[in-house]
TORKE-203848 format. One record per atom (N, C-alpha, C): atom name; x negated, y, z; chain. Coordinates in pm, whole numbers. Last residue first. Example, Ala and Ser with C-alpha at 12.3 -4.5 7.8 and 13.67 -1.06 7.14 Angstrom:
<atoms>
ATOM  atom      xx      yy      zz  mol
ATOM     N   -1285    -225     708    A
ATOM    CA   -1367    -106     714    A
ATOM     C   -1290       3     787    A
ATOM     N   -1319    -569     780    A
ATOM    CA   -1230    -450     780    A
ATOM     C   -1320    -330     780    A
</atoms>
This chain:
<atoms>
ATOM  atom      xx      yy      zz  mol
ATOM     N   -8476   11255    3480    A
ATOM    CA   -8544   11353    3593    A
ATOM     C   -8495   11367    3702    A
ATOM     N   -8400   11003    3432    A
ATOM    CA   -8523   11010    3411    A
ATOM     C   -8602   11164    3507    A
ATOM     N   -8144   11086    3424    A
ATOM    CA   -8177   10993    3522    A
ATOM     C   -8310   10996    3541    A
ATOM     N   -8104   11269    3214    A
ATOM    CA   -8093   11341    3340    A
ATOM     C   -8124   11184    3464    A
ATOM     N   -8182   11078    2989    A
ATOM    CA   -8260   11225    3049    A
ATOM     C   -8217   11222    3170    A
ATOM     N   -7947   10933    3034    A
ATOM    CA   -8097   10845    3047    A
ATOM     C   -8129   11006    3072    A
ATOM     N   -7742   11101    2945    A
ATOM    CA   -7684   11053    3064    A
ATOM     C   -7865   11000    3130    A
ATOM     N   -7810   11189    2735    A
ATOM    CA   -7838   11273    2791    A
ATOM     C   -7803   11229    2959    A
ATOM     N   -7733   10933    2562    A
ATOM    CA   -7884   11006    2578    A
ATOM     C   -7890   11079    2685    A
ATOM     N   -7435   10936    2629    A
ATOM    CA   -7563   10841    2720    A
ATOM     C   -7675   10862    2678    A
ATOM     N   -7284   11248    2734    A
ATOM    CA   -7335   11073    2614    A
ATOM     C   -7414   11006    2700    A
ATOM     N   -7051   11308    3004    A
ATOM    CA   -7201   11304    2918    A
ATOM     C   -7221   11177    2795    A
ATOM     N   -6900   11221    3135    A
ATOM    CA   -6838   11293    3023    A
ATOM     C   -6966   11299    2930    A
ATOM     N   -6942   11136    3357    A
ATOM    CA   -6934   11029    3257    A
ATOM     C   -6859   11108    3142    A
ATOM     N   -6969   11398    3526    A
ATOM    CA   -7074   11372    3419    A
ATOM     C   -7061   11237    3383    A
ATOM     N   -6791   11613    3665    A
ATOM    CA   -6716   11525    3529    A
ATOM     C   -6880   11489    3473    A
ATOM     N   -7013   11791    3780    A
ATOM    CA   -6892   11774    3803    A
ATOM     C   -6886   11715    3691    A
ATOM     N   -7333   11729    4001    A
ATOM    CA   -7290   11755    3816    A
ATOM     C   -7133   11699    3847    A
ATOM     N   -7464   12000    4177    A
ATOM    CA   -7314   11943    4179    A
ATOM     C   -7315   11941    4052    A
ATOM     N   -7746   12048    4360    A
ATOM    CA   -7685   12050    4209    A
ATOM     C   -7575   11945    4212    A
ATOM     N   -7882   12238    4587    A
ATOM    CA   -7818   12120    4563    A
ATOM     C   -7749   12179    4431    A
ATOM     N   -8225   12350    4650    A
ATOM    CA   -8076   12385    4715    A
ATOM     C   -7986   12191    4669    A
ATOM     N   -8449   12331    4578    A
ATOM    CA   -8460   12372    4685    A
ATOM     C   -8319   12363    4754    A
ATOM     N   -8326   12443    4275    A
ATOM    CA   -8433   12378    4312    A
ATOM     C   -8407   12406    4464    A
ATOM     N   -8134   12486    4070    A
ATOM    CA   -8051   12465    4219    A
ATOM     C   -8214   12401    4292    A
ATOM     N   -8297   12619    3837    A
ATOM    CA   -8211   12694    3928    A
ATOM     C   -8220   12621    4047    A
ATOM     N   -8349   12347    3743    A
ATOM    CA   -8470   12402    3812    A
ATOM     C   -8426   12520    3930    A
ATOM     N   -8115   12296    3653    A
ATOM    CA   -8169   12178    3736    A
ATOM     C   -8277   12227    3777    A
ATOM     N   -8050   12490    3477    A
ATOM    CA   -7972   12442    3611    A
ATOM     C   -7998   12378    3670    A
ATOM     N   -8340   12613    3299    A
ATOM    CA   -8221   12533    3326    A
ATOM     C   -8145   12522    3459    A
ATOM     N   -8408   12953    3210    A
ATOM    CA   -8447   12841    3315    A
ATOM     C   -8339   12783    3302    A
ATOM     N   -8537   13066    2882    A
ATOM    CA   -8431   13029    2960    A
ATOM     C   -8432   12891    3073    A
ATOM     N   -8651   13262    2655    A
ATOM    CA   -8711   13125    2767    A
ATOM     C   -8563   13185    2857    A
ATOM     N   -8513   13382    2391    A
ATOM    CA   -8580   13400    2482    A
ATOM     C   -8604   13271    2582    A
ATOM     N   -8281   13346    2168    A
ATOM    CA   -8425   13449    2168    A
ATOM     C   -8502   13493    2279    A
ATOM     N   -8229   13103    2027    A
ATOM    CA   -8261   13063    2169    A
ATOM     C   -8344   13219    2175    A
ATOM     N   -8100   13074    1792    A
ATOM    CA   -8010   13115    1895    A
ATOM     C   -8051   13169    2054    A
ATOM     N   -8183   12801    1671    A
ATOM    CA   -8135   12897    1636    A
ATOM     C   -8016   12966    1755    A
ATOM     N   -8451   12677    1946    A
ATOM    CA   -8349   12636    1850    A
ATOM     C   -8316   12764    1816    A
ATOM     N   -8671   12732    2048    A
ATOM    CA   -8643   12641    2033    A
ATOM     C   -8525   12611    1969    A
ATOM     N   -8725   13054    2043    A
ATOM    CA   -8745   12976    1928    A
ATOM     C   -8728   12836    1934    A
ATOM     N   -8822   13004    2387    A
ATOM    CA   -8788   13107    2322    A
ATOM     C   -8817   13050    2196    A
ATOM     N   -8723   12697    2576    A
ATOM    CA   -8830   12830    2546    A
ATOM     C   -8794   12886    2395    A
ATOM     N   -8492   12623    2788    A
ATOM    CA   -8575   12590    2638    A
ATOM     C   -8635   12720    2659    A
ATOM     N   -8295   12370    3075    A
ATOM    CA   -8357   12520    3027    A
ATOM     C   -8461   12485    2891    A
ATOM     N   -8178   12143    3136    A
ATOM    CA   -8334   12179    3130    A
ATOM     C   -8400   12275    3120    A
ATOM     N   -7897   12272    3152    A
ATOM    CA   -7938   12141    3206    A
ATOM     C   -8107   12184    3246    A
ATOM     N   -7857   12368    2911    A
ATOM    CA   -7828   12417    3012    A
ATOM     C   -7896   12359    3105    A
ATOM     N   -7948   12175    2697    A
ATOM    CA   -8057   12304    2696    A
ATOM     C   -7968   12362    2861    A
ATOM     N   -7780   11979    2750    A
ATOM    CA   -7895   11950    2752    A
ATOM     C   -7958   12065    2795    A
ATOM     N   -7548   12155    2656    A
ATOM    CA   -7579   12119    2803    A
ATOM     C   -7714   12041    2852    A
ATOM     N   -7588   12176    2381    A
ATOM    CA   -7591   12261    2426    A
ATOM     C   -7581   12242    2607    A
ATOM     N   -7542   11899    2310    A
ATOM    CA   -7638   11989    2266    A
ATOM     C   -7647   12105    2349    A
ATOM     N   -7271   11832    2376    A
ATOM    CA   -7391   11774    2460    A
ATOM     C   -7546   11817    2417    A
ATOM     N   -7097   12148    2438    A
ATOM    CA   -7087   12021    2410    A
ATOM     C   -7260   11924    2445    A
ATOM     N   -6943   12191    2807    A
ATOM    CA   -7009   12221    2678    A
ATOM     C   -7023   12093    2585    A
ATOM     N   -6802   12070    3009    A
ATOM    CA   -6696   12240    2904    A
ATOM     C   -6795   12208    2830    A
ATOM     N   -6867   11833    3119    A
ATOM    CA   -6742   11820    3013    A
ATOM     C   -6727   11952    2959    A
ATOM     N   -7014   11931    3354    A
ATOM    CA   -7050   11856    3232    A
ATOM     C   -6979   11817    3125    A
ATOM     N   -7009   12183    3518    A
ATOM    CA   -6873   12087    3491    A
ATOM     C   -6932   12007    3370    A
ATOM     N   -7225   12228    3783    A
ATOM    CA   -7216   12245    3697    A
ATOM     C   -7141   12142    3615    A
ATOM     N   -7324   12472    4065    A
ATOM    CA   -7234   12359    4039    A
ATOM     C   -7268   12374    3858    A
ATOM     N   -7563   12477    4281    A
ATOM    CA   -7504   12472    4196    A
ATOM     C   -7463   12444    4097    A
ATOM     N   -7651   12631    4617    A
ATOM    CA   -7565   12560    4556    A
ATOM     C   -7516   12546    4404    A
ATOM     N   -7981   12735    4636    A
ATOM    CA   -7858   12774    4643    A
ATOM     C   -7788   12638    4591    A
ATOM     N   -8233   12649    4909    A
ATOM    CA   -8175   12684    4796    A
ATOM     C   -8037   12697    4765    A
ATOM     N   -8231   12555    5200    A
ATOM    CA   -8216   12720    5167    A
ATOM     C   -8192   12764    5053    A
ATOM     N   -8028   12340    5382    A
ATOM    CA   -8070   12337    5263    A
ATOM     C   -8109   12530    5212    A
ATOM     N   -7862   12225    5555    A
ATOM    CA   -7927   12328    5584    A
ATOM     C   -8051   12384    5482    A
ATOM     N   -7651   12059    5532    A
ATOM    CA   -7787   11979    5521    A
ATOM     C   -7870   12094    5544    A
ATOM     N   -7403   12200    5513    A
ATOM    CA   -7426   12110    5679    A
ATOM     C   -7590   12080    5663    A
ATOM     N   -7364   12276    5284    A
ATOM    CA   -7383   12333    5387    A
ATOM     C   -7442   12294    5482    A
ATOM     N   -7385   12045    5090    A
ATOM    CA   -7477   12105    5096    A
ATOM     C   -7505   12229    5247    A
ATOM     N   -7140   11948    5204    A
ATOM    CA   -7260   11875    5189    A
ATOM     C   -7411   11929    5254    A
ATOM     N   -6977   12131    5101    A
ATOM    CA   -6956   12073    5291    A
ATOM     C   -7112   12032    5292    A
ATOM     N   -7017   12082    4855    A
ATOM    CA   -7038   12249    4908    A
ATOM     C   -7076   12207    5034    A
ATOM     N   -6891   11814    4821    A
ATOM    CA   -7002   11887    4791    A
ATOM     C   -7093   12007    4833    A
ATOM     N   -6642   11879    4888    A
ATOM    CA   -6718   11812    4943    A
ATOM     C   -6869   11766    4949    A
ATOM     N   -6523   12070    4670    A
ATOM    CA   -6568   12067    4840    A
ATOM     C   -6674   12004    4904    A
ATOM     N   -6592   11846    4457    A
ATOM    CA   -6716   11968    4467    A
ATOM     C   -6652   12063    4631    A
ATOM     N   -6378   11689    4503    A
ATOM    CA   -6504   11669    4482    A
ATOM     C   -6622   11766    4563    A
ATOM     N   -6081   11734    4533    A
ATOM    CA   -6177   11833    4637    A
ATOM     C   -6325   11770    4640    A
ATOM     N   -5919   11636    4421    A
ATOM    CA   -5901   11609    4518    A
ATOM     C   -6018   11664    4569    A
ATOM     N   -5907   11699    4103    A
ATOM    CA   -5850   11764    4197    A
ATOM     C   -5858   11726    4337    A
ATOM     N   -5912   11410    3960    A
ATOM    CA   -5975   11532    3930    A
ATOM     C   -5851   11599    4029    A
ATOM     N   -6040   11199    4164    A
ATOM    CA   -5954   11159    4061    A
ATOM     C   -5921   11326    4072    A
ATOM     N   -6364   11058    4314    A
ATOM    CA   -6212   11086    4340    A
ATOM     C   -6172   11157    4190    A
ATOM     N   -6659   11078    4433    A
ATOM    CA   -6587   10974    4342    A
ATOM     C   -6421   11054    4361    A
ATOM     N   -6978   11172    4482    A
ATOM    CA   -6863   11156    4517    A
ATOM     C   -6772   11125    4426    A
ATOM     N   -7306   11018    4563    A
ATOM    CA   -7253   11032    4458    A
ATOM     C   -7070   11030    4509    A
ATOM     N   -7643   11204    4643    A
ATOM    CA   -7473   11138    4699    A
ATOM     C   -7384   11111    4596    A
ATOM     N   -7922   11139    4743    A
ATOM    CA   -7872   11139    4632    A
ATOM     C   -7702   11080    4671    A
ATOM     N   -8100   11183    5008    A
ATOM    CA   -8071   11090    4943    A
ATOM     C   -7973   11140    4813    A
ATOM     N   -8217   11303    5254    A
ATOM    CA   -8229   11349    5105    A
ATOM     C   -8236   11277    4995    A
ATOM     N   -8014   11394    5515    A
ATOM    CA   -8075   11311    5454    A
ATOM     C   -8160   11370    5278    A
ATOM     N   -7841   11545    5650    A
ATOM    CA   -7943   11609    5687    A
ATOM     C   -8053   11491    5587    A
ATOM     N   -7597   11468    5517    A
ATOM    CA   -7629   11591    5497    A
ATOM     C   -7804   11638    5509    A
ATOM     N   -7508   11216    5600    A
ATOM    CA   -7555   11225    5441    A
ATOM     C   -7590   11339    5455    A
ATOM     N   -7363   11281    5821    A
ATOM    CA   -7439   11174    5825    A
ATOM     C   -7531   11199    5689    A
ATOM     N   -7113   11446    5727    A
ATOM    CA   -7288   11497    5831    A
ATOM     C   -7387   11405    5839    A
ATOM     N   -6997   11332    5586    A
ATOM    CA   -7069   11427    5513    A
ATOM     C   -7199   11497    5644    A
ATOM     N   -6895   11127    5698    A
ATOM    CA   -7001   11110    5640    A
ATOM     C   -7047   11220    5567    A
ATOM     N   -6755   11264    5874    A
ATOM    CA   -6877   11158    5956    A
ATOM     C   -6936   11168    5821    A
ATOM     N   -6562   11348    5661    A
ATOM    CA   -6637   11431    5749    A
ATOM     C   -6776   11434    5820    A
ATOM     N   -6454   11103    5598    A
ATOM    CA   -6534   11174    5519    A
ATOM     C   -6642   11271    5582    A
ATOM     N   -6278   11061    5853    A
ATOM    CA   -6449   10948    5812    A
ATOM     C   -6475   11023    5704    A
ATOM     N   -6090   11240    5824    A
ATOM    CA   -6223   11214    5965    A
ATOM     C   -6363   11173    5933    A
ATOM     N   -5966   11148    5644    A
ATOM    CA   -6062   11269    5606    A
ATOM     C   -6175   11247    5729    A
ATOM     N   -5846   10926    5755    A
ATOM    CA   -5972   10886    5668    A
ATOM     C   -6000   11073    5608    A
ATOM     N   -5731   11043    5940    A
ATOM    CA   -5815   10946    6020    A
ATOM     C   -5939   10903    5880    A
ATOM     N   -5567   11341    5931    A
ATOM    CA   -5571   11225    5890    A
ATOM     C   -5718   11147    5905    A
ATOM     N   -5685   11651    5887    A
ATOM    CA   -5576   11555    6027    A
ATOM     C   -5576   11408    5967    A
ATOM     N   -5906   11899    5856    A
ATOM    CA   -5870   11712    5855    A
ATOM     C   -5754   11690    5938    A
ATOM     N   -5985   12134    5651    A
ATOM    CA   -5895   12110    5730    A
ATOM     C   -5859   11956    5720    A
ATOM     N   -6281   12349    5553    A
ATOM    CA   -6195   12219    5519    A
ATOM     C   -6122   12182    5635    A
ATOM     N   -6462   12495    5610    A
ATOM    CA   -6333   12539    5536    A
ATOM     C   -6226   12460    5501    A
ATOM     N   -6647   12313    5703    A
ATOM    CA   -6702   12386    5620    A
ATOM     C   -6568   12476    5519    A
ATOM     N   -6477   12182    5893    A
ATOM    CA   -6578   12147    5844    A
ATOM     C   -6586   12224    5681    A
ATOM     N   -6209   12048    6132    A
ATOM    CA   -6273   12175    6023    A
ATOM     C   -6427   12127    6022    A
ATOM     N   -5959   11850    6262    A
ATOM    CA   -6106   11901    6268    A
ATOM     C   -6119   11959    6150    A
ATOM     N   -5692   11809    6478    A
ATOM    CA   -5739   11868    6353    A
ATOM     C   -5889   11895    6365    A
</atoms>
């Protein structure tokens, strides 16, 4: 059995996740994890971010609860009067996890404007 960040392996292909979450950790490459809702994405994520020693914070964000107006502005953060509603400057989630790691959970849930933005930054 091997452990890794709270995580429990016995099986030969968690093993190789494991390899690769240390291998990918200390890097600063862009990871993209794949699996079928529940199998421990954003673990593996967290594992990620742990192991890479990273001092910003971890964080996560489910791109499917809002709708795509309103995750944009989560996303980027808006300044005060940018839309009805906005009564103050608000930092986005992508400036938040600065320094740390940003987990976008479910993002082929995104449109594809907002899918080009977030590639573009």
């Amino acid at each position: 059995i091997q452990t890794l960040n709270g995580m429990l392996a016995r099986s030969p292909a968690m093993h190789r996740v494991f390899e690769l979450i240390r291998r990918a950790a200390p890097t600063k490459a862009n990871v993209l994890i794949r699996g079928e809702s529940g199998v421990g994405k954003e673990l593996v994520a967290r594992a990620l971010h742990h192991e890479s020693g990273r001092s910003g914070p971890f964080v996560a964000v489910n791109c499917g609860a809002l709708p795509a107006a309103l995750m944009e502005s989560e996303l980027f953060g808006h300044v005060k009067g940018a839309f009805t509603g906005a009564s103050s400057d608000a930092r986005g989630m992508i400036a938040a996890a600065s320094g740390g790691t940003l987990f976008l959970d479910e993002i082929g849930e995104l449109g594809p404007a907002l899918q080009v933005k977030l590639l573009r930054a």
